[in-house]
One Martini backbone bead per residue (centre of mass of N, CA, C, O) as a GRO file, in nm:
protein
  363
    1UNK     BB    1   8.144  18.820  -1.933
    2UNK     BB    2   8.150  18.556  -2.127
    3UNK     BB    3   8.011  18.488  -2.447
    4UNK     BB    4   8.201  18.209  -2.484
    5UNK     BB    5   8.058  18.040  -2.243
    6UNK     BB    6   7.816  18.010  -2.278
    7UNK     BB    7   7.569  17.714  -2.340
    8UNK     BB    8   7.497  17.785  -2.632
    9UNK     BB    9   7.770  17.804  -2.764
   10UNK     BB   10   7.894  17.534  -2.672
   11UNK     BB   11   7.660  17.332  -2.801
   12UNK     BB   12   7.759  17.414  -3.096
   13UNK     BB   13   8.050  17.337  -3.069
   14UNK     BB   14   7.960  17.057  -3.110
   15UNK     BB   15   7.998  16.791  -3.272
   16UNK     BB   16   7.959  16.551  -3.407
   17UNK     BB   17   8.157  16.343  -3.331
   18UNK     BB   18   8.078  16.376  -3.012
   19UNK     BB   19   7.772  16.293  -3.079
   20UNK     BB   20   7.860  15.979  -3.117
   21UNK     BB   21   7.987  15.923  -2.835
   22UNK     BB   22   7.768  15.968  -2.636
   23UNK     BB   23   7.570  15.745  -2.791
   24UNK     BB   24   7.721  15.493  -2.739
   25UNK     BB   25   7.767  15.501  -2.441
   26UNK     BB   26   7.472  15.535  -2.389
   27UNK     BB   27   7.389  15.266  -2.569
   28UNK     BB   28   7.540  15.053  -2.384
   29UNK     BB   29   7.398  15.082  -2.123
   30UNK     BB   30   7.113  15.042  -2.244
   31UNK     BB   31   7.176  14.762  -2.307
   32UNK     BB   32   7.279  14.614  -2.032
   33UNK     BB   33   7.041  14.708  -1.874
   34UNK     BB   34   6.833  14.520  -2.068
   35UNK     BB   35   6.977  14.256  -2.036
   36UNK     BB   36   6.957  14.281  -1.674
   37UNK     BB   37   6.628  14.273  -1.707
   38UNK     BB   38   6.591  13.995  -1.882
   39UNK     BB   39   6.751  13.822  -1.628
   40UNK     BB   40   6.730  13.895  -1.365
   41UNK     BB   41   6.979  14.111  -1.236
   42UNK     BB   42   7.205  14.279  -1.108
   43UNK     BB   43   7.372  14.614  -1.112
   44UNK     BB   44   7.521  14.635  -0.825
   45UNK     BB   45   7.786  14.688  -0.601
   46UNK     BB   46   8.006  14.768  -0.372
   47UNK     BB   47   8.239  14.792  -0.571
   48UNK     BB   48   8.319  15.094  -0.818
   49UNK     BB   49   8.586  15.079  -0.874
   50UNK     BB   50   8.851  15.027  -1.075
   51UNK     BB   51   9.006  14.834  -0.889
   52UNK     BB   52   8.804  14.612  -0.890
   53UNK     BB   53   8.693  14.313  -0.920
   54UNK     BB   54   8.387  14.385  -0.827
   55UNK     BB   55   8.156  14.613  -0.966
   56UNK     BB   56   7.922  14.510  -1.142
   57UNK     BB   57   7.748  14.419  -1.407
   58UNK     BB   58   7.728  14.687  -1.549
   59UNK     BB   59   8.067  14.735  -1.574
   60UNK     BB   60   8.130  14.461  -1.632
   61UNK     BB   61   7.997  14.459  -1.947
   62UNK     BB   62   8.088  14.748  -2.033
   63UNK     BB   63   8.423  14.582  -2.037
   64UNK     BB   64   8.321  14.361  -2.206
   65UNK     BB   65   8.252  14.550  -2.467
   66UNK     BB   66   8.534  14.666  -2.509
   67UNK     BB   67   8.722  14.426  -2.570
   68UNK     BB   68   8.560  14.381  -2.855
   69UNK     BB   69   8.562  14.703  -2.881
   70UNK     BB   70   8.707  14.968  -2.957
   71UNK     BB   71   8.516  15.199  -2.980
   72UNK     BB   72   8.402  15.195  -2.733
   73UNK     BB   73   8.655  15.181  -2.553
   74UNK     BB   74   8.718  15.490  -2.622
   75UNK     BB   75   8.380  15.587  -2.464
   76UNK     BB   76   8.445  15.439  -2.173
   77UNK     BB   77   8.503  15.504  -1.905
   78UNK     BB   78   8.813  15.629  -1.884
   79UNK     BB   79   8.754  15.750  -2.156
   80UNK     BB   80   8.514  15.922  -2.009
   81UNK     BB   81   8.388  16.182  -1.885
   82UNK     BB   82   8.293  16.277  -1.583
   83UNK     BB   83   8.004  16.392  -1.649
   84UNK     BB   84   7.944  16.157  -1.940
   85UNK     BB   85   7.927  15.797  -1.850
   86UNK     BB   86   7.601  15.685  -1.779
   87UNK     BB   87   7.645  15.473  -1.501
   88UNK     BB   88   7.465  15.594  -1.275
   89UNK     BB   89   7.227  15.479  -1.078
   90UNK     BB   90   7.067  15.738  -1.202
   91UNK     BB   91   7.077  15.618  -1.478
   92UNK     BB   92   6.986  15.300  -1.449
   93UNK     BB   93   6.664  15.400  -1.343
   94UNK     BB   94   6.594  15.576  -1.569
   95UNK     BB   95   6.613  15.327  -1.767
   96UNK     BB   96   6.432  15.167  -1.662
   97UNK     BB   97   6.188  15.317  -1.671
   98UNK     BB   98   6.184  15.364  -1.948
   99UNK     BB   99   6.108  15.069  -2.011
  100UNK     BB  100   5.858  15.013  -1.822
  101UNK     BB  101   5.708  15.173  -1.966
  102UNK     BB  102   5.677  15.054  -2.229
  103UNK     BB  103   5.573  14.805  -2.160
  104UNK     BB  104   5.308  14.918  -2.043
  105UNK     BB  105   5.222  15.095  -2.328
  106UNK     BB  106   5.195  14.746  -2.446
  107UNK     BB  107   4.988  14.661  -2.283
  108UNK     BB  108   4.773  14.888  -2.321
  109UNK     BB  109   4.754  14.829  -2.624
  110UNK     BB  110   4.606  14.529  -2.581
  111UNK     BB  111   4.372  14.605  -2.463
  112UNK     BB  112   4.246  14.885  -2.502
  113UNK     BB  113   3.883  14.891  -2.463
  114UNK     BB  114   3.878  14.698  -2.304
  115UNK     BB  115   3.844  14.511  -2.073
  116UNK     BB  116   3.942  14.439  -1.716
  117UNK     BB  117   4.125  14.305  -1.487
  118UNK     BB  118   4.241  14.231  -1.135
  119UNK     BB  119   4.563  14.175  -0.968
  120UNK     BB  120   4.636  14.148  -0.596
  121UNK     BB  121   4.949  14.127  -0.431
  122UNK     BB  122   5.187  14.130  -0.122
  123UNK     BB  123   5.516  14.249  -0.201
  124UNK     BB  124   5.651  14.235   0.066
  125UNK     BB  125   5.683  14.539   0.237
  126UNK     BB  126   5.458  14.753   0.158
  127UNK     BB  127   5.400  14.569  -0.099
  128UNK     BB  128   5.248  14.583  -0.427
  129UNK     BB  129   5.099  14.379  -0.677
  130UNK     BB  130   4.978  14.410  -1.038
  131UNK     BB  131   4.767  14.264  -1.228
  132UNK     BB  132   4.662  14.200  -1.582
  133UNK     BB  133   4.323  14.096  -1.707
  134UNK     BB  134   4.252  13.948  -2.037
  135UNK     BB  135   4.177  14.006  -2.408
  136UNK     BB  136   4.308  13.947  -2.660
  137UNK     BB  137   4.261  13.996  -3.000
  138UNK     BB  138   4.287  13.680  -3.037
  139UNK     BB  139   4.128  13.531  -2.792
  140UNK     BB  140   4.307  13.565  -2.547
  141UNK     BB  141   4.400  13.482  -2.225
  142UNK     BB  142   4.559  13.769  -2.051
  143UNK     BB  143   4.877  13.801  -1.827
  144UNK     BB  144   4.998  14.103  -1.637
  145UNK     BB  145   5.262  14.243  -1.529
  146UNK     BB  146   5.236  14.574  -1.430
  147UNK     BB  147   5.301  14.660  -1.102
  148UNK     BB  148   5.508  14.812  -0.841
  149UNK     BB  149   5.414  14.893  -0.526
  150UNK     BB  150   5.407  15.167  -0.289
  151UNK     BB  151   5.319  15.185   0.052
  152UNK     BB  152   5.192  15.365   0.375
  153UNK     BB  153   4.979  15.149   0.400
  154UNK     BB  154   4.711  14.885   0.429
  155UNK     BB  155   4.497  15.017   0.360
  156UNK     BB  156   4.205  15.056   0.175
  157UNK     BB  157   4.251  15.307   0.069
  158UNK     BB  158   4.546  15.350  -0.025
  159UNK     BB  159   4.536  15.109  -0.189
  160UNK     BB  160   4.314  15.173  -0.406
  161UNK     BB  161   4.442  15.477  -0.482
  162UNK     BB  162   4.684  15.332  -0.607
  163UNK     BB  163   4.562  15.159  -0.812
  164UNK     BB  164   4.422  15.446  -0.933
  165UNK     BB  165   4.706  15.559  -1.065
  166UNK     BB  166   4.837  15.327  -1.216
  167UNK     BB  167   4.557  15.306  -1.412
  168UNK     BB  168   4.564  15.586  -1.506
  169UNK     BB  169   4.843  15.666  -1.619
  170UNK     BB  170   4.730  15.453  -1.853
  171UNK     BB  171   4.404  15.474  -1.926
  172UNK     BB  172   4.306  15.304  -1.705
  173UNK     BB  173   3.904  15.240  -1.646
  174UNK     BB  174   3.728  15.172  -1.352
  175UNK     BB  175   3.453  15.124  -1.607
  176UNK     BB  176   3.627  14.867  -1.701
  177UNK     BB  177   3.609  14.678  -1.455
  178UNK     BB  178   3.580  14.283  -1.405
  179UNK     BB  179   3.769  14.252  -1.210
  180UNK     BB  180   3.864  14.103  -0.863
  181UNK     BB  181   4.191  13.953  -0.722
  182UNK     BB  182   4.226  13.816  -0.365
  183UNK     BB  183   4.232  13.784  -0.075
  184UNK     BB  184   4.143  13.702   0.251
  185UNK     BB  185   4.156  13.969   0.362
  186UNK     BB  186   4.010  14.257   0.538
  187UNK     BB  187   4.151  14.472   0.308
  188UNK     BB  188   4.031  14.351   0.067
  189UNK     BB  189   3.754  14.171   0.128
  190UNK     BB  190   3.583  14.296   0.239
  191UNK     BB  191   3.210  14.380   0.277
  192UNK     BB  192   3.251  14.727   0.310
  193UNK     BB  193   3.598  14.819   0.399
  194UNK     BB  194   3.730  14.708   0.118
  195UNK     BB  195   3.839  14.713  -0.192
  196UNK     BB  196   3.597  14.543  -0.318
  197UNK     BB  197   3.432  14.740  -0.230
  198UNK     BB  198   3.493  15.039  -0.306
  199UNK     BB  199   3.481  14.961  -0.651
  200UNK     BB  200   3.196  14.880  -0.624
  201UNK     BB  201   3.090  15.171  -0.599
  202UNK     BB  202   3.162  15.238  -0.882
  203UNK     BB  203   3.170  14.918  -1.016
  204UNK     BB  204   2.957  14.656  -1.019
  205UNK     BB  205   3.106  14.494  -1.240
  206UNK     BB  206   3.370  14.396  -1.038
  207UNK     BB  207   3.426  14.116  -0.954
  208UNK     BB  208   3.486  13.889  -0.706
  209UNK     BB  209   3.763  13.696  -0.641
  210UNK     BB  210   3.902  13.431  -0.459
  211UNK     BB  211   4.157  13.298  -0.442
  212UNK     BB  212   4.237  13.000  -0.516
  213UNK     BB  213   4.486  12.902  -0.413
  214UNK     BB  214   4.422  13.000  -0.123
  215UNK     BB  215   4.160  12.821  -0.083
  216UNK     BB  216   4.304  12.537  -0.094
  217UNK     BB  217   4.479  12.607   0.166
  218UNK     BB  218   4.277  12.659   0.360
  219UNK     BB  219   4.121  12.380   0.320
  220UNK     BB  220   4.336  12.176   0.353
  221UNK     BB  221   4.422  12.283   0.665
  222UNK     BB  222   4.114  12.253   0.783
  223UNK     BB  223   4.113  11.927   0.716
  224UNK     BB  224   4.376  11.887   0.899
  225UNK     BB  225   4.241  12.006   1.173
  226UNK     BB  226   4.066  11.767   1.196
  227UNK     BB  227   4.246  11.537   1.155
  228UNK     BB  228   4.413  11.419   1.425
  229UNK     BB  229   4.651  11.264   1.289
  230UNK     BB  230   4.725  11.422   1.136
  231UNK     BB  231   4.745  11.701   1.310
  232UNK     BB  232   4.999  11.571   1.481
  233UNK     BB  233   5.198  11.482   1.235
  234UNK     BB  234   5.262  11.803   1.177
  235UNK     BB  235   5.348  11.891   1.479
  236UNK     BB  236   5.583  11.679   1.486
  237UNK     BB  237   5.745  11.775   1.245
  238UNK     BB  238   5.780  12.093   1.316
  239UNK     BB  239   5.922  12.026   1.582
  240UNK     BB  240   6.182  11.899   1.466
  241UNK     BB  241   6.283  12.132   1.300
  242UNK     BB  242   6.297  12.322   1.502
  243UNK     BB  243   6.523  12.175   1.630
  244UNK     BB  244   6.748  12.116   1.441
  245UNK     BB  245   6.676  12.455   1.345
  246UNK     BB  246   6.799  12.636   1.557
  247UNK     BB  247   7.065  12.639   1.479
  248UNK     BB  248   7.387  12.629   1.285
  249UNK     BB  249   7.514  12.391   1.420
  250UNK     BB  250   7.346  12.205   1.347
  251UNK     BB  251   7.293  12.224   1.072
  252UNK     BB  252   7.603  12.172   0.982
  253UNK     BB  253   7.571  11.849   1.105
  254UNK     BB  254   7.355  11.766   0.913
  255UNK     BB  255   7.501  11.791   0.681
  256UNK     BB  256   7.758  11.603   0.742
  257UNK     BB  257   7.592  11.352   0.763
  258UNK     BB  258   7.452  11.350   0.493
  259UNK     BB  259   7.732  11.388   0.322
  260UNK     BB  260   7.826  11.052   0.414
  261UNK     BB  261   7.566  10.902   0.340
  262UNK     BB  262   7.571  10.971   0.053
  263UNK     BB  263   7.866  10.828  -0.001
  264UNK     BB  264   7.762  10.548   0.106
  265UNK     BB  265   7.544  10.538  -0.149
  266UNK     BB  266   7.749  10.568  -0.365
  267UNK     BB  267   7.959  10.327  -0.310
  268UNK     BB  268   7.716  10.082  -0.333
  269UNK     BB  269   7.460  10.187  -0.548
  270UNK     BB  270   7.189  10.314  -0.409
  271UNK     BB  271   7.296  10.576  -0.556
  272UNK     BB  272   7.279  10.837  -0.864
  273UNK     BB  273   7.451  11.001  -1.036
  274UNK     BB  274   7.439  11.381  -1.148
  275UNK     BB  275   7.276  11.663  -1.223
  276UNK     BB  276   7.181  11.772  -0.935
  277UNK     BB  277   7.220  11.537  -0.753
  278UNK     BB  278   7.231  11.534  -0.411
  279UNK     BB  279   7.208  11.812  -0.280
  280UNK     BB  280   7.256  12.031  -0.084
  281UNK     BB  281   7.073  12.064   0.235
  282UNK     BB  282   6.778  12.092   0.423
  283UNK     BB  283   6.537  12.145   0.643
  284UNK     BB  284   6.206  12.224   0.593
  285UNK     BB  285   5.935  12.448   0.633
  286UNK     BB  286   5.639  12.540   0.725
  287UNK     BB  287   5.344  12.688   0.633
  288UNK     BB  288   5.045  12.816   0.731
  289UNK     BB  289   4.925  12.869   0.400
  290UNK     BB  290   5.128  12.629   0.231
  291UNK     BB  291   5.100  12.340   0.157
  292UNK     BB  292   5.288  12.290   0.020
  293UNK     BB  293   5.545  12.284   0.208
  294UNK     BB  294   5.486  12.041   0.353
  295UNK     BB  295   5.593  11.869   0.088
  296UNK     BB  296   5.900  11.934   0.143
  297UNK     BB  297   5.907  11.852   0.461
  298UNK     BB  298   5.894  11.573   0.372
  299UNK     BB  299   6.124  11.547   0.186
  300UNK     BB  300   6.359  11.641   0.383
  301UNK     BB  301   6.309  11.419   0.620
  302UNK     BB  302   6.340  11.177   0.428
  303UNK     BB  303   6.660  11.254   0.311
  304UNK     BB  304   6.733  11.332   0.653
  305UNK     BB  305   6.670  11.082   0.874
  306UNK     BB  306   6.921  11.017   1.003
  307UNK     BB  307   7.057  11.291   1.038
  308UNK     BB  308   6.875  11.334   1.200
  309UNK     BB  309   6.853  11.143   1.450
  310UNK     BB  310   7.176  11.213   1.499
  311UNK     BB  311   7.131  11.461   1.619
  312UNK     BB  312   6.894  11.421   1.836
  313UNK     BB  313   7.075  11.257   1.996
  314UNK     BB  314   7.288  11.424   2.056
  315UNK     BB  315   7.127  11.630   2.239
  316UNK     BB  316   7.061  11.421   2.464
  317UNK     BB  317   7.370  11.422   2.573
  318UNK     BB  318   7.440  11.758   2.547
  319UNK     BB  319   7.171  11.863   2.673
  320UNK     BB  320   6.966  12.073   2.909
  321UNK     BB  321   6.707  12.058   2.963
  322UNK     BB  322   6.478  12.180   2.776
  323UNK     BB  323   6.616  12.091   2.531
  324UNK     BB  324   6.660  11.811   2.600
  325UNK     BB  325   6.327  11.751   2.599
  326UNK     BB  326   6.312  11.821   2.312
  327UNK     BB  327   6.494  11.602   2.190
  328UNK     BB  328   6.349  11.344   2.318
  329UNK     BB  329   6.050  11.415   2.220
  330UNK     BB  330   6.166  11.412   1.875
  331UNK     BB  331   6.315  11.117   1.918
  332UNK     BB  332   6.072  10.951   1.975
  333UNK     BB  333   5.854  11.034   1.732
  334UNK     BB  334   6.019  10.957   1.518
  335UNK     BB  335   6.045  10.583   1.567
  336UNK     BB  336   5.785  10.549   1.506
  337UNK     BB  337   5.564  10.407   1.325
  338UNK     BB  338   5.349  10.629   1.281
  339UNK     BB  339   5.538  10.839   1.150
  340UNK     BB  340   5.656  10.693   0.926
  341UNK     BB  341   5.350  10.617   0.807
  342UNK     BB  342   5.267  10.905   0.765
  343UNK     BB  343   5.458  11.020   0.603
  344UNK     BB  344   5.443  10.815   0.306
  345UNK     BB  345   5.148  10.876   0.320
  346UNK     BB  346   5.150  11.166   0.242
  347UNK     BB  347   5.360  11.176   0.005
  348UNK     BB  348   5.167  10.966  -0.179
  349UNK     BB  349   4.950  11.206  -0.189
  350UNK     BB  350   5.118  11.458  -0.265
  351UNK     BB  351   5.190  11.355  -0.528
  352UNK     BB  352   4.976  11.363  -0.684
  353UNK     BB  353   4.901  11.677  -0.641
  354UNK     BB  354   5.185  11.757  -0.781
  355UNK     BB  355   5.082  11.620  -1.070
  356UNK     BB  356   4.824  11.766  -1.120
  357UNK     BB  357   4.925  12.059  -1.120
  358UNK     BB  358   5.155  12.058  -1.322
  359UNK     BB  359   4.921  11.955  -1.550
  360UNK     BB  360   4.733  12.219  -1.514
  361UNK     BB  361   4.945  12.414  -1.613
  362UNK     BB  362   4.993  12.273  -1.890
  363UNK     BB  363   4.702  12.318  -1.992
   0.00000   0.00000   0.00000
């Protein structure tokens, strides 16, 4: 009924003008976006209306770039149209994709031709991280992060159908595959109906390898497990930190106490401040499969030995029952010299292994 409102006529009538505001304003957001990607920072807060004190980093970084520049400030935020701010979660994702896209694009083209291994793990909870192994054309072996995936379950079909969608999608071929590795569960290396089975059935020299640091937690933890004095000595540590950390009450006073401790040893100069040093903590946990954090858990009640002690007494006097016997337990077997013994000579030995790793990474 008004042909001075189609979408073509208005379209013309947008002067270059106009169309310099949007492009600024677009190119501010994608600027913010990819910096916030290369820090690996969040992009949105809870609350990001304008009279917010903290709207969210995207916002805040994009009304900081207006501060310093007047031009900017023009065509952001209060001064842009309502339809046409470009701040929009799903302008964010949308910028985000096409930038990861693009990332993807340049591992794709340093491939080449080339053959390629995959390494495939866990990311959080029925998320899969792909990576990619390859030779680029400088004859360097070089590993990249190539994409996180989700998937609807866990088993091996489901799983394999995603890596071969994520590698189709950059026309990176499954006859190109040399190499696989995965951890030991049996959805992945299973040797009839893993993925690691699937892939050969396509390609059969596609081999497959073990993790290598996932075999050497399960070996040194199975090793753990032969020796009687050593696995006593991790059980009575676990049982330890699990009383210690059972409720915030505890943790709370763990650490006042701590706290305290420092203070006093601070001040006869038995330890020295710096930038870093002496850090509020807690004891740590170890894991079923992580050897690491063993050693973690022993630097924790090592550096915590007193304000244990002081708390697992305090428990002994003030709970009854089961608490009760099990913080008489824990404060029984802390006391003891097997277990300070086993203590310092495992951090001894443990040292060794972290010195070891370090080194072999940086060669």
């Amino acid at each position: 009924m008004k042909p001075s409102g189609h979408i073509d006529k208005v379209m013309h009538r947008i002067g270059g003008e106009e169309v310099l505001k949007h492009r600024l304003r677009l190119k501010t957001t994608i600027m913010v976006v990819k910096q916030l990607a290369l820090q690996g920072s969040s992009f949105r807060g809870h609350d990001e209306s304008y009279d917010s004190l903290n709207p969210g980093n995207v916002l805040a970084w994009i009304g900081f770039a207006a501060k310093l520049n007047d031009q900017i400030n023009s065509v952001v935020l209060r001064n842009a149209p309502g339809n046409a701010k470009y701040t929009s979660p799903s302008i964010q994702k949308e910028i985000l994709g096409i930038i990861a896209n693009r990332v993807c694009c340049k591992i794709r083209e340093e491939i080449g031709d080339s053959c390629f291994s995959i390494l495939v793990d866990e990311a959080g909870r029925e998320h899969m991280s792909i990576i990619l192994r390859y030779v680029s054309s400088s004859g360097i072996v070089t590993e990249r992060f190539f994409a996180l995936k989700s998937v609807a379950d866990t088993s091996a079909e489901t799983l394999k159908q995603a890596i071969c969608d994520v590698l189709s999608q950059y026309d990176l071929q499954i006859e190109k595959l040399r190499g696989q590795g995965y951890d030991g569960a049996s959805n992945m290396s299973g040797q009839f109906n893993g993925v690691k089975a699937l892939f050969l059935r396509d390609c059969p020299y596609a081999y497959f390898v073990h993790c290598f640091a996932h075999r050497l937690q399960l070996a040194l933890i199975t090793s753990a497990k032969v020796c009687d004095p050593i696995w006593d000595f991790f059980s009575i540590l676990d049982c330890i930190i699990n009383v210690v950390k059972a409720s915030p009450k505890r943790i709370r006073e763990l650490q006042a106490i701590h706290k305290k401790d420092l203070d006093g040893m601070l001040d006869v100069g038995e330890i020295q401040s710096g930038q870093g040093a002496n850090q509020m903590t807690s004891l740590k946990r170890s894991g079923p499969t992580r050897w690491g954090s063993h050693y973690h858990s022993i630097l924790s009640i090592i550096n915590m030995f007193n304000a244990t002690c002081v708390v697992l007494e305090d428990l002994c006097r003030s709970k009854e029952g089961e608490q009760r016997a099990q913080a008489r337990g824990a404060s029984k077997n802390i006391k003891t010299f097997e277990f300070v013994f086993n203590l310092h000579l495992m951090k001894g030995i443990m040292d060794i292994f972290s010195l070891s790793s370090i080194s072999t990474r940086i060669c």
